[in-house]
C-alpha positions in Angstrom: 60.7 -21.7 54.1 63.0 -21.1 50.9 60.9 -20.5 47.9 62.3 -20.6 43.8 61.7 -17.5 42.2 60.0 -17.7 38.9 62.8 -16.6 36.6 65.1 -19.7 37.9 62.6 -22.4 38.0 62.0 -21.3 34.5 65.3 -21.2 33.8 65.7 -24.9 35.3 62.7 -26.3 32.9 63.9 -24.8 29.8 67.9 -26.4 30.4 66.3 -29.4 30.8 63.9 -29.7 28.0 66.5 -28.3 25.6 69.2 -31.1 27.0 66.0 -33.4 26.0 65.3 -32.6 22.9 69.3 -32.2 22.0 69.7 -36.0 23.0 66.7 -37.0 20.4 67.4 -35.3 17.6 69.7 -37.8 16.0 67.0 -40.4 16.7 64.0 -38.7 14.7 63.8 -39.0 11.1 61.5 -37.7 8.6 58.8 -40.1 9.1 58.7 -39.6 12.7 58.4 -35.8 12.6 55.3 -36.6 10.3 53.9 -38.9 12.4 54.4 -36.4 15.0 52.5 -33.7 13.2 49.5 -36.4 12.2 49.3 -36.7 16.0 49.0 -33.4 16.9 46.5 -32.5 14.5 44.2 -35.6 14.7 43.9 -35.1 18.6 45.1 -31.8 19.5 43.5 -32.0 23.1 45.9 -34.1 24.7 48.3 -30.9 24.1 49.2 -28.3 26.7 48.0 -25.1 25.3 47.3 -21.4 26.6 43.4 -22.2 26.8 44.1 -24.5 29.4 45.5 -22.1 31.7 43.0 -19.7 32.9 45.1 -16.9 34.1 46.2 -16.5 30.3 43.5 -15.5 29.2 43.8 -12.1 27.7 41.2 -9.4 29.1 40.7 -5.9 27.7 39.9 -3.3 29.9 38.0 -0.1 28.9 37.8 3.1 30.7 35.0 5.2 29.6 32.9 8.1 31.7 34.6 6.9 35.2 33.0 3.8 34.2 34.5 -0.2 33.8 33.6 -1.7 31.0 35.7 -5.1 30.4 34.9 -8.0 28.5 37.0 -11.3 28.0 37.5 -13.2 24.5 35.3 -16.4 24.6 37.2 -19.4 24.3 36.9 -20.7 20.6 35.5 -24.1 19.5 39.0 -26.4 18.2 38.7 -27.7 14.5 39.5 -31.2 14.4 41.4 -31.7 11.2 42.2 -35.4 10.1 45.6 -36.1 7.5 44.5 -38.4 5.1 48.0 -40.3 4.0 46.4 -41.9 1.1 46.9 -40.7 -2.7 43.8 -38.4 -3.8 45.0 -39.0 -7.3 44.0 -42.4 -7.3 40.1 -42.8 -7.8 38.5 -45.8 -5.4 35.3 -47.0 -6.4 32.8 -47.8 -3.3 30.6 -50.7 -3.1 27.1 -50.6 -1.4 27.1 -53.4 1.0 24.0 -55.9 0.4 21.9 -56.1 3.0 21.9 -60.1 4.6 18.4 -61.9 3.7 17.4 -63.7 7.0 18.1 -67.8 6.8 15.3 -69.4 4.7 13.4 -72.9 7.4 13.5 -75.8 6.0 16.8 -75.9 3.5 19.2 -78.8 3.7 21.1 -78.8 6.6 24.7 -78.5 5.5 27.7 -81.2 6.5 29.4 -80.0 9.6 33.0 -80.7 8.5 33.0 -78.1 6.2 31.4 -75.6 7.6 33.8 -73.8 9.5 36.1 -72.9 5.7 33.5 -72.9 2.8 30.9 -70.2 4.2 32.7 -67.3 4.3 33.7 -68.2 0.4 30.0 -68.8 -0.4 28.9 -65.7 1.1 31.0 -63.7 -0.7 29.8 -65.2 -4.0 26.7 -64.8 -2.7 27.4 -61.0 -2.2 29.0 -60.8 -5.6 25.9 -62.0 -7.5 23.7 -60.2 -5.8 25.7 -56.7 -6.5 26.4 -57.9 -10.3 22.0 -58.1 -10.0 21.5 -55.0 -8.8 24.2 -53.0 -11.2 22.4 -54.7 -14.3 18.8 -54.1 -12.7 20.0 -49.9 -12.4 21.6 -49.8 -15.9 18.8 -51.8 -17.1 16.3 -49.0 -15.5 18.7 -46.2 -16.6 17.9 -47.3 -20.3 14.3 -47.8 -19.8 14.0 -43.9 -18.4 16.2 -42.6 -21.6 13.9 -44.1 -23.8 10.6 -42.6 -22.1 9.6 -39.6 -23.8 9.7 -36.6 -20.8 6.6 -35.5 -19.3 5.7 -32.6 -20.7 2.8 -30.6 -18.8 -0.1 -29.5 -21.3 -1.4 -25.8 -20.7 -5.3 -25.5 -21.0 -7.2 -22.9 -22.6 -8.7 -21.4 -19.4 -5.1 -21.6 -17.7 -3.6 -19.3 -20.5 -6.6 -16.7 -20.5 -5.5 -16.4 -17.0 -1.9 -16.1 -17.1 -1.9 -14.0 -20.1 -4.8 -11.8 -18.2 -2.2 -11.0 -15.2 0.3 -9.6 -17.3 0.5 -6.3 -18.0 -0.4 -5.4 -21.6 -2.3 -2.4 -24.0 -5.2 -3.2 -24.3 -7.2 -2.7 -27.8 -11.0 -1.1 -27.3 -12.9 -1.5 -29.8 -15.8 1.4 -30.7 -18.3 -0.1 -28.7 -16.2 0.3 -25.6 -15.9 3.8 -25.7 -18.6 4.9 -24.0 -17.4 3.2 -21.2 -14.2 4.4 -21.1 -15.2 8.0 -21.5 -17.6 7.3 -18.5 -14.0 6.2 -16.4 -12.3 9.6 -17.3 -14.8 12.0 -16.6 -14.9 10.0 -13.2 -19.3 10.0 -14.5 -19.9 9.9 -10.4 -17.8 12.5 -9.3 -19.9 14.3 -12.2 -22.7 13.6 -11.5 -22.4 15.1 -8.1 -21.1 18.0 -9.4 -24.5 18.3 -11.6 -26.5 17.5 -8.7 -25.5 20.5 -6.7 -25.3 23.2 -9.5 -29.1 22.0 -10.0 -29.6 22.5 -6.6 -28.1 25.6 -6.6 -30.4 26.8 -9.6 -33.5 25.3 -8.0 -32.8 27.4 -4.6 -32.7 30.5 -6.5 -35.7 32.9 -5.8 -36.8 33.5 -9.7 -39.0 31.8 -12.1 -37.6 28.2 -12.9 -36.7 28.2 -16.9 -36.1 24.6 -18.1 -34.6 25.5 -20.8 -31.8 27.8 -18.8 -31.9 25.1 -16.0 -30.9 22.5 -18.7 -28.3 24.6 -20.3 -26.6 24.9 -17.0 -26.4 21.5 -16.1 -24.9 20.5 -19.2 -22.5 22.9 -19.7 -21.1 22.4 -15.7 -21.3 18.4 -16.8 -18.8 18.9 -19.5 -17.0 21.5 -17.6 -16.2 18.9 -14.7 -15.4 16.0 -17.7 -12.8 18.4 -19.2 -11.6 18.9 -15.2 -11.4 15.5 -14.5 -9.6 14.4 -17.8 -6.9 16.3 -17.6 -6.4 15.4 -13.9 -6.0 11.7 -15.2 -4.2 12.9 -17.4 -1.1 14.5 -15.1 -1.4 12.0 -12.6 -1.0 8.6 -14.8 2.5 7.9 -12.8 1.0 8.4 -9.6 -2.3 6.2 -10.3 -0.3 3.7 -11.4 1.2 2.9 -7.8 -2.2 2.7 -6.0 -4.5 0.0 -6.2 -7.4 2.6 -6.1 -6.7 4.3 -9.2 -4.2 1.2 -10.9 -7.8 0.4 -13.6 -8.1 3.6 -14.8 -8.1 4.0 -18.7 -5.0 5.7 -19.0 -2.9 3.7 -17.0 -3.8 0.5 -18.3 -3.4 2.1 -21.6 -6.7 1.8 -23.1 -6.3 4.8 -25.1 -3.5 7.0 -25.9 -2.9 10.6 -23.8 -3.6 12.5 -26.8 -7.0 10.8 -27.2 -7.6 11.6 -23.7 -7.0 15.3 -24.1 -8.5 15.0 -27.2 -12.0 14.4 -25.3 -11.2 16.7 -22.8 -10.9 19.7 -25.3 -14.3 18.1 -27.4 -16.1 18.6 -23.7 -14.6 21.4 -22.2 -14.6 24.3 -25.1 -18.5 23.5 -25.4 -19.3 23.2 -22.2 -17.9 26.8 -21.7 -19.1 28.2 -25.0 -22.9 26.7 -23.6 -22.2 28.8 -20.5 -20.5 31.7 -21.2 -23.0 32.7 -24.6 -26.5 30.5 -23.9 -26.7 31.0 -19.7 -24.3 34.2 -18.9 -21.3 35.5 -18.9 -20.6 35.1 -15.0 -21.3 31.6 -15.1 -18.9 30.5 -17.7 -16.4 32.3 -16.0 -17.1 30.3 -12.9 -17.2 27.0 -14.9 -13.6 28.4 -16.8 -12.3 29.5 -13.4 -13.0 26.1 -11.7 -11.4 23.8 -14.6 -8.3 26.3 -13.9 -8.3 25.5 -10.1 -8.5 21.6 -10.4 -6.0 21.4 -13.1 -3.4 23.6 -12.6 -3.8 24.6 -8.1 -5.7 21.2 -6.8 -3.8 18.5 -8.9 -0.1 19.7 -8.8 -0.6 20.4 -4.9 -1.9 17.1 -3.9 2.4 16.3 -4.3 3.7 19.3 -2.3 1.3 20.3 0.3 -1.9 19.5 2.4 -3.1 22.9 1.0 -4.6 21.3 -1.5 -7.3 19.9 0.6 -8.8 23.2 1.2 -8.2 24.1 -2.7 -10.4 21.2 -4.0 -13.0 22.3 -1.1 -13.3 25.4 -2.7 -13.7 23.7 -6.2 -16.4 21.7 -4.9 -18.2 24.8 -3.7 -18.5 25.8 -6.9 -21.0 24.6 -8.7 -23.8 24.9 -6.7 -22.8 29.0 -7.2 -22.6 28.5 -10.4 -26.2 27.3 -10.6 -27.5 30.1 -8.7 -25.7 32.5 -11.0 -27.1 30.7 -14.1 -30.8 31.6 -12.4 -30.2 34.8 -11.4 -26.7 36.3 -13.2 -25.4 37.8 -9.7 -23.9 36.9 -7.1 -25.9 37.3 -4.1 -25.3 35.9 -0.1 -27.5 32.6 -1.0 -25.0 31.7 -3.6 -22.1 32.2 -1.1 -24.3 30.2 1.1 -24.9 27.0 -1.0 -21.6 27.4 -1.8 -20.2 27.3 2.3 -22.6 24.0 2.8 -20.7 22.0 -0.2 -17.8 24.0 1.5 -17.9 22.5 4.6 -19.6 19.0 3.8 -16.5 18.3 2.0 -13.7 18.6 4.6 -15.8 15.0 6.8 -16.2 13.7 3.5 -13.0 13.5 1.9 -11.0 12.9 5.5 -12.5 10.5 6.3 -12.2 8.6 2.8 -8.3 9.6 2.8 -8.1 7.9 6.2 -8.6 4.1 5.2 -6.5 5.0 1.9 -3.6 6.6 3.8 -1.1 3.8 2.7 -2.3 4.1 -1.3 -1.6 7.8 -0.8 1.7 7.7 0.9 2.8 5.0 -2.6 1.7 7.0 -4.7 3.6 10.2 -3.6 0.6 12.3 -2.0 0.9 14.6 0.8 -2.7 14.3 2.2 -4.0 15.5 6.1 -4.7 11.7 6.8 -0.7 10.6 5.9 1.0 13.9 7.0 -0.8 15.2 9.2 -3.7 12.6 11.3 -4.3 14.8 14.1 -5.6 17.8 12.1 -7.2 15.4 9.5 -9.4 14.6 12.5 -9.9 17.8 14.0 -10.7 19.4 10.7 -13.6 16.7 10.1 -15.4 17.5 13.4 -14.9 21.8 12.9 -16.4 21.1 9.8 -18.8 18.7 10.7 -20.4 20.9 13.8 -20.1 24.2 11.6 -22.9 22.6 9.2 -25.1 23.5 12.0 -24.1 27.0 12.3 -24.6 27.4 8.3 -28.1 26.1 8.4 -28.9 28.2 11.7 -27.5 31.2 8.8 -29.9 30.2 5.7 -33.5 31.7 7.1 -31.2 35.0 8.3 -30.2 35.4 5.3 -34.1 34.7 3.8 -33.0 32.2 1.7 -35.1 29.5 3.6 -37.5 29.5 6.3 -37.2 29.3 9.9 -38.5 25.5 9.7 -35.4 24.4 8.0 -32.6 24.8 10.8 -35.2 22.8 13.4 -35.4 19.9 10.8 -32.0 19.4 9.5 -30.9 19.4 13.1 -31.3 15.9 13.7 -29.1 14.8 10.8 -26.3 17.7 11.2 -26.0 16.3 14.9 -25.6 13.0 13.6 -22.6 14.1 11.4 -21.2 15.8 14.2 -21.6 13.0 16.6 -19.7 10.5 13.8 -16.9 12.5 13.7 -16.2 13.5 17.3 -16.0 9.5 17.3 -14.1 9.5 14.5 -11.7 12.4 16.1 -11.5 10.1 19.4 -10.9 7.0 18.0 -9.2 7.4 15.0 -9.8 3.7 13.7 -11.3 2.7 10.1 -14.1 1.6 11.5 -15.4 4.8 12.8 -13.7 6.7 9.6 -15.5 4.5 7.5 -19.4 5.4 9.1 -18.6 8.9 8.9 -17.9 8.4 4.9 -20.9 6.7 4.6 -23.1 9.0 6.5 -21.7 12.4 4.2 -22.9 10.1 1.2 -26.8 10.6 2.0 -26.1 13.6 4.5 -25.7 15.9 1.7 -28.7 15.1 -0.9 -30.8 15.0 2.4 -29.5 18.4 3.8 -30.1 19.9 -0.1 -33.7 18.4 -0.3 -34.3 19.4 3.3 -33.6 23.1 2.2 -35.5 23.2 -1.2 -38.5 22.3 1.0 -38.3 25.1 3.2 -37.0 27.2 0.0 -38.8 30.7 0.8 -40.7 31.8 -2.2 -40.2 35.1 -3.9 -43.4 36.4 -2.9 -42.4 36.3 0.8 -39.4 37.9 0.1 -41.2 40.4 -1.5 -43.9 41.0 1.7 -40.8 41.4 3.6 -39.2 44.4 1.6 -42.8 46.0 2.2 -42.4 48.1 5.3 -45.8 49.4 7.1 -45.2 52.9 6.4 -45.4 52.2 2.5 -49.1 50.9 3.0 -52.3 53.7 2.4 -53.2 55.3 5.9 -56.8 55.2 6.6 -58.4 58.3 7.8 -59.4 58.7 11.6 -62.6 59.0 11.9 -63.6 62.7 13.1 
């Protein structure tokens, strides 16, 4: 069988459509080619094109990693496009078309000769009326709206206290607001703990208790820790200002001005050292100076650059109670250090797990804390801590600071520390970090009152120093 190659049958088809087209070109016109384009673009599937010829379709081929990657370009969507012959220049106005109104029963019944020629002229008329109607009934209403007087919506009293409340403004405080605001920057609970445990720490001492001295003590660390924790504020009003726990505090809403707050934490701070340094002792105002220094200028820039600055403000807490023991007895001595290891460790279940359910207002406001850096040791630290409270309270009657009673009845609540924050290391939810916060808040004042209890009195102390060989030997008898 003979078969046409390609090249001559496509040779044959293009002779013959060129002969074709040759013989028609003295036929078409302008208007023709035009009409021939309008065709083409109103219905452009009836053409033969490439897309209808599947073995055209182009396929790109990839060679990778000994691997065959190819991929074939989808067949796009065709864009009907419609010639519109008719002048754009000249405006047409369009007509809604009434809608019919259904044949009314009962009207005259009309003569059937005419009929067939006068209803399509009385329809129209009808039409006409009816669109003349409705034109004058929209123009009519058109009027009737210009003339209205626009709504315009009245804003109550209540409803501008309350927009004008949400904005962010300085705010004036008068006199009698001061108090309160002073209370806000000396963070008054925070202080108050602080006073708790350097009272504590002076009540645990094994000497005479001097109110006068006691009360000396406690308000000079009081306005020690005011002066610490203004000044804090103070650095940190960028930072508080990005976190909703801190967002109310005086400073950052403006409530007074940053040189009235260092103002008032100069007024506290240089009596609060002068009380401790000239009215208790030297060696306590140095503590109370050294532990403003700490907060200010170690625990409050590094709460920015490292998690360091969780074991700084430990030792800052651990403080006071020292401090209180000094003010009693105006040396340092291993009960101090041992007040000083319980706030110590206390404060490492505390603060975790408080950081832990504020780890996203920490992270806005730019600070590298255990719980956003660092979870895994956030909740390992909590339960070394937690479990070493037991060992420290095991330490208090070797060192004769307490009795031996005191480790058996603190056990109970040490273990349930411990046992709250091995739950809190396993699970690592807010629920279980926010028991173990709430546990350190009455774990601690118990532990404290627990120890003064079983405080060993100086007269035991003394009887212990006595050794038998010191006591009169009573003759043998002969």
């Amino acid at each position: 069988m003979y078969k046409t190659p390609c090249s001559r049958l496509s040779g044959l088809v293009g002779v013959s459509v060129k002969q074709t087209l040759v013989q028609n070109v003295p036929r078409c016109n302008h208007q023709t080619a035009r009409s021939l384009i309008q065709l083409y673009r109103r219905d452009p599937s009836n053409w033969l094109t490439y897309q209808h010829l599947n073995f055209l379709k182009r396929q790109y081929v990839a060679k990778s990693n000994n691997e065959l990657h190819q991929r074939a370009i989808p067949k796009q969507t065709p864009v009907l496009t419609i010639v519109d012959d008719r002048d754009d220049s000249v405006e047409r106005q369009v007509q809604r078309i009434p809608t019919i109104d259904p044949a009314v029963t009962g009207a005259d019944p009309q003569p059937e000769d005419v009929t067939s020629e006068e209803q399509p002229e009385i329809s129209t008329l009808k039409a006409t009326t009816e669109d003349a109607a409705l034109q004058k009934k929209l123009v009519s209403s058109t009027v009737t709206n210009s003339d209205e007087t626009p709504h315009v919506q009245v804003e109550t009293d209540e409803a501008r206290e309350a927009r004008l409340d949400r904005q962010w403004k300085q705010l004036k405080v008068d006199v009698a607001d001061l108090p309160d605001v002073y209370a806000r920057l000396a963070k008054i609970k925070l202080t108050a703990l602080v006073v708790t445990t350097a009272a504590a720490g002076y009540a645990m001492a094994p000497v005479p208790f001097d109110p006068v001295i006691f009360f000396v003590s406690c308000l000079g660390t009081g306005l020690a820790s005011c002066t610490a924790n203004s000044i804090n504020q103070y650095f940190e009003v960028p930072f508080d200002s990005n976190m909703n726990r801190t967002k109310n505090r005086p400073l950052v809403r403006g409530q007074i001005s940053p040189l009235h707050a260092v103002s008032f934490a100069l007024a506290c701070g240089v009596p609060g050292i002068a009380l401790l340094m000239l009215a208790v002792n030297p060696l306590t105002g140095f503590l109370g100076a050294l532990n403003i220094f700490l907060y200010t200028s170690c625990y409050t820039p590094l709460k920015r650059l490292s998690i360091i600055n969780t074991w700084v403000g430990a030792v800052v807490g651990a403080i006071p109670p020292v401090m209180g023991w000094t003010a009693a007895t105006g040396c340092l001595e291993p009960g101090a250090l041992l007040l000083g290891g319980f706030l110590y460790s206390w404060q490492f279940p505390h603060f975790n797990a408080l950081s832990w359910n504020l780890r996203e207002d920490y992270s806005r406001g730019g600070y590298r804390m255990m719980s956003v850096t660092h979870p895994g040791m956030c909740k390992r630290v909590a339960l070394r801590h937690s479990v070493g409270l037991i060992g420290l309270s095991t330490l208090a009657p070797v060192l004769d600071v307490t009795t031996w009673t005191f480790p058996i009845i603190s056990l109970p609540i040490n273990l349930y520390i411990s046992y709250l924050a091995f739950r809190f290391y396993r699970k690592g939810d807010r629920s279980s970090a926010r028991k173990l916060f709430f546990c350190s808040l009455w774990h601690l004042p118990m532990l404290l009152l627990l120890a003064l209890t079983c405080k060993k009195s100086r007269r035991d102390q003394e009887d212990t120093a006595l050794t038998p060989a010191s006591s009169p030997l009573t003759p043998l008898p002969s």
